[in-house]
FITI-918585 format. One record per residue (C-alpha): residue number from 0; x, z, y; residue in three letters. Coordinates in Angstrom, 1 decimal, always signed. Layout:
N
+-----+--------+--------+--------+-----+
:   n :      X :      Z :      Y : res :
+-----+--------+--------+--------+-----+
: NUM :      X :      Z :      Y : ALA :
...
+-----+--------+--------+--------+-----+
# end
This chain:
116
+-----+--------+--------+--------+-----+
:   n :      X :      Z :      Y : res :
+-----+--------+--------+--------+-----+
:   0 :  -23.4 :  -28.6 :  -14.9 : UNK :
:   1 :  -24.1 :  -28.7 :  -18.1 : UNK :
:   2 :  -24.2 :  -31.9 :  -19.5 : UNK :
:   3 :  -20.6 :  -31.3 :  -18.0 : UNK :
:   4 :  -19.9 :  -27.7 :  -20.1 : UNK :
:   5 :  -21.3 :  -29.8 :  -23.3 : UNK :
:   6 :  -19.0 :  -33.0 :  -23.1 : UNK :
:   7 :  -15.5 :  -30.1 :  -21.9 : UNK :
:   8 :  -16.7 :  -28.3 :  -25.0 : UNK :
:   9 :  -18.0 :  -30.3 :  -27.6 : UNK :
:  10 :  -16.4 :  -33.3 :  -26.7 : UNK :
:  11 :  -17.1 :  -36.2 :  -29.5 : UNK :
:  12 :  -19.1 :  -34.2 :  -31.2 : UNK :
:  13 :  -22.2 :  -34.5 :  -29.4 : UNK :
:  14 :  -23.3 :  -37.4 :  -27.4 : UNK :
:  15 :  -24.6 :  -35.7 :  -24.2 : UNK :
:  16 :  -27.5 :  -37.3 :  -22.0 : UNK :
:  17 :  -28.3 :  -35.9 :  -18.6 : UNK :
:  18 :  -31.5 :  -36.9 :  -16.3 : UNK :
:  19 :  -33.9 :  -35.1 :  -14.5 : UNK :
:  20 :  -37.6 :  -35.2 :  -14.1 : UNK :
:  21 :  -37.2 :  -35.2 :  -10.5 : UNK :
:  22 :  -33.6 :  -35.9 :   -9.5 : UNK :
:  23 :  -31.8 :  -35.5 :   -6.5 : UNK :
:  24 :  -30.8 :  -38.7 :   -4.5 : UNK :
:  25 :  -26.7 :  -36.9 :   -5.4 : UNK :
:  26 :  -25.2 :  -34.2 :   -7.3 : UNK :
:  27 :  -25.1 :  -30.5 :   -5.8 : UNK :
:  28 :  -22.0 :  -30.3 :   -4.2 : UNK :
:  29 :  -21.8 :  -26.8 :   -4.7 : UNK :
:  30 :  -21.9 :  -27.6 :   -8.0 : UNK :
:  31 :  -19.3 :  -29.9 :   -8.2 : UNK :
:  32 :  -16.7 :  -27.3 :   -6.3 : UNK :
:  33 :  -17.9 :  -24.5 :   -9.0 : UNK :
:  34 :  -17.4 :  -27.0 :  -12.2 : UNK :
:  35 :  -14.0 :  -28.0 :  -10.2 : UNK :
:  36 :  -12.9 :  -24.6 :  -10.4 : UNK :
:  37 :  -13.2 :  -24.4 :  -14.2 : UNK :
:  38 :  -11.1 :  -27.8 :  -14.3 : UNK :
:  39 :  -14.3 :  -29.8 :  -14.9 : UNK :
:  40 :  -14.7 :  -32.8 :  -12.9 : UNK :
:  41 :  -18.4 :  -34.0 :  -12.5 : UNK :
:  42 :  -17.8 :  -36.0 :   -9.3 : UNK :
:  43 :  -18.6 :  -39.1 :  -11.4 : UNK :
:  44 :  -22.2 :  -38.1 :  -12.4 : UNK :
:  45 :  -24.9 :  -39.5 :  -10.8 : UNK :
:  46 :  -28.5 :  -37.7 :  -11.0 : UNK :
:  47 :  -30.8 :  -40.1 :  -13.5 : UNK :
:  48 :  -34.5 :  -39.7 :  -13.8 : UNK :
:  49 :  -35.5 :  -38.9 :  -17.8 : UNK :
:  50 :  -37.0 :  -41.7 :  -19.6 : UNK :
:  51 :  -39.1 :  -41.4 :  -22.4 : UNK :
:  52 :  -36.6 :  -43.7 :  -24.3 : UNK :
:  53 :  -33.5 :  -40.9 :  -23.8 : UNK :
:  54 :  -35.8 :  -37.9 :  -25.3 : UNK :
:  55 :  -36.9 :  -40.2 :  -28.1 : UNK :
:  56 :  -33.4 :  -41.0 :  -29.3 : UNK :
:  57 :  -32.4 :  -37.1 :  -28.4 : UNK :
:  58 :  -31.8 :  -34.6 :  -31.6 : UNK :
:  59 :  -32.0 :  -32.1 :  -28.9 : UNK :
:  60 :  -33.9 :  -31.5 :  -25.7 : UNK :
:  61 :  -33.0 :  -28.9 :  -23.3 : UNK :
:  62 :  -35.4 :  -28.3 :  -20.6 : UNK :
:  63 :  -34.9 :  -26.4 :  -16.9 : UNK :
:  64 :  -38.1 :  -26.0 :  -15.5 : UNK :
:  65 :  -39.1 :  -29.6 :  -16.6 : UNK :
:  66 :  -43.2 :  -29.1 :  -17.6 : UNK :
:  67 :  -45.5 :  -31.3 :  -18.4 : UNK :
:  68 :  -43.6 :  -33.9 :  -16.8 : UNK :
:  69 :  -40.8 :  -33.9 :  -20.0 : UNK :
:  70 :  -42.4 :  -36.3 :  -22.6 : UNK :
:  71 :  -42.5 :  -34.2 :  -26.5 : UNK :
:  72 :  -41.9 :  -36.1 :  -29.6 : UNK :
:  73 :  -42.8 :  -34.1 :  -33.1 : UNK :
:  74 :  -39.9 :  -33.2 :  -35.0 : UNK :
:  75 :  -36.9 :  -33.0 :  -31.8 : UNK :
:  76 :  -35.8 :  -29.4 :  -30.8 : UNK :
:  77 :  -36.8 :  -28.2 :  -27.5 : UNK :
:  78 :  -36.0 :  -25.5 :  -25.2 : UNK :
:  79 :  -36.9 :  -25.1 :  -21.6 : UNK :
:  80 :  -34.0 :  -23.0 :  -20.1 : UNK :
:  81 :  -35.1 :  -20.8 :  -17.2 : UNK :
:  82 :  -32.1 :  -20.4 :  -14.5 : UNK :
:  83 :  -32.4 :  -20.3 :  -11.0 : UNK :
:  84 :  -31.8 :  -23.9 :   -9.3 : UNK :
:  85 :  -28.4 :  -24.0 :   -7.9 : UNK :
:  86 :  -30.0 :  -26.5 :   -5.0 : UNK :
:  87 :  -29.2 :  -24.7 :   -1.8 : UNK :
:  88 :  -27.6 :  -21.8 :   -3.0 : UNK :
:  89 :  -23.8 :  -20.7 :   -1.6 : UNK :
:  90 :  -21.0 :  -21.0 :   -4.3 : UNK :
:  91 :  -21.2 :  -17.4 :   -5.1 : UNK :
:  92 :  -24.9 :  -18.5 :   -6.3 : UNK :
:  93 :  -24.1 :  -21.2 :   -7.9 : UNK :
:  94 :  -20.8 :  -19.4 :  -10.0 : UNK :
:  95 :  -23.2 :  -17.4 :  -11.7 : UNK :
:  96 :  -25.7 :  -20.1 :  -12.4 : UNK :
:  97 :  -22.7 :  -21.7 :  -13.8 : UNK :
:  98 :  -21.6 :  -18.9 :  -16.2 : UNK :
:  99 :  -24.5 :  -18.5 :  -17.2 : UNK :
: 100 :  -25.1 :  -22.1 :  -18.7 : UNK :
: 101 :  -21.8 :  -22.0 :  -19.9 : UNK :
: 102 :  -23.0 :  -19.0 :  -22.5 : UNK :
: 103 :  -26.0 :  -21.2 :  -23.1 : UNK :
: 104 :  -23.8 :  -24.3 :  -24.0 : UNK :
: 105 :  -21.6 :  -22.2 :  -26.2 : UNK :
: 106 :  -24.6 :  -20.8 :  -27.9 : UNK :
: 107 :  -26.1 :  -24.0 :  -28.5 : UNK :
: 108 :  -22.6 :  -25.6 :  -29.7 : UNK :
: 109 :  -22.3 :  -22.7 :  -32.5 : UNK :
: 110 :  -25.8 :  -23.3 :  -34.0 : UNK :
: 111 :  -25.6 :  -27.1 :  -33.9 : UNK :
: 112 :  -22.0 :  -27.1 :  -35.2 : UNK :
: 113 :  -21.1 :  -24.4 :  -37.1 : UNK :
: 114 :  -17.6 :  -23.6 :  -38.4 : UNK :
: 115 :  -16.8 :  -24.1 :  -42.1 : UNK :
+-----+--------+--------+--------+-----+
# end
């Protein structure tokens, strides 16, 4: 969800990567119905496993629970976002979850790409 929120509201701006240290064999479909109702279509994503290759070329690393299983390179940003795991929850769950990162992607857009 949001690698999703990033690319709807960044667009060019930021080249968005998405992988998991342990992801699922398919994307939430209760996640795909609550980005579809805010016109975002993530049916195309497929869940990824991080490689140390996509942190290293990454300006930017947002974390969700990752660990000591996310690899740390000096000098990159990090931050480990805590938000309740939308796996298994209903779609009521999940809309909030959803909201929720949306404020965190807008945040995040503002500092790394300030107006004027």
């Amino acid at each position: 969800m949001a690698a999703g929120w990033l690319t709807q509201l960044a667009g060019d701006r930021v080249e968005v990567r998405s992988a998991g240290s342990e992801p699922a064999d398919q994307v939430n479909p209760v996640a795909v119905e609550a980005m579809r109702e805010v016109g975002i279509d993530i049916t195309g994503q497929k869940p990824k496993i991080l490689t140390i290759d996509a942190v290293e070329a990454s300006d930017v690393v947002i974390t969700m629970g990752c660990g000591d299983a996310c690899p740390v390179f000096p000098g990159k940003r990090y931050e480990d976002w805590k938000l309740d795991d939308p796996a298994g929850q209903g779609i009521e769950a999940v809309r909030v979850i959803r909201d929720e990162i949306r404020t965190r992607i807008e945040k995040l857009i503002h500092e790394l790409l300030p107006v004027g």
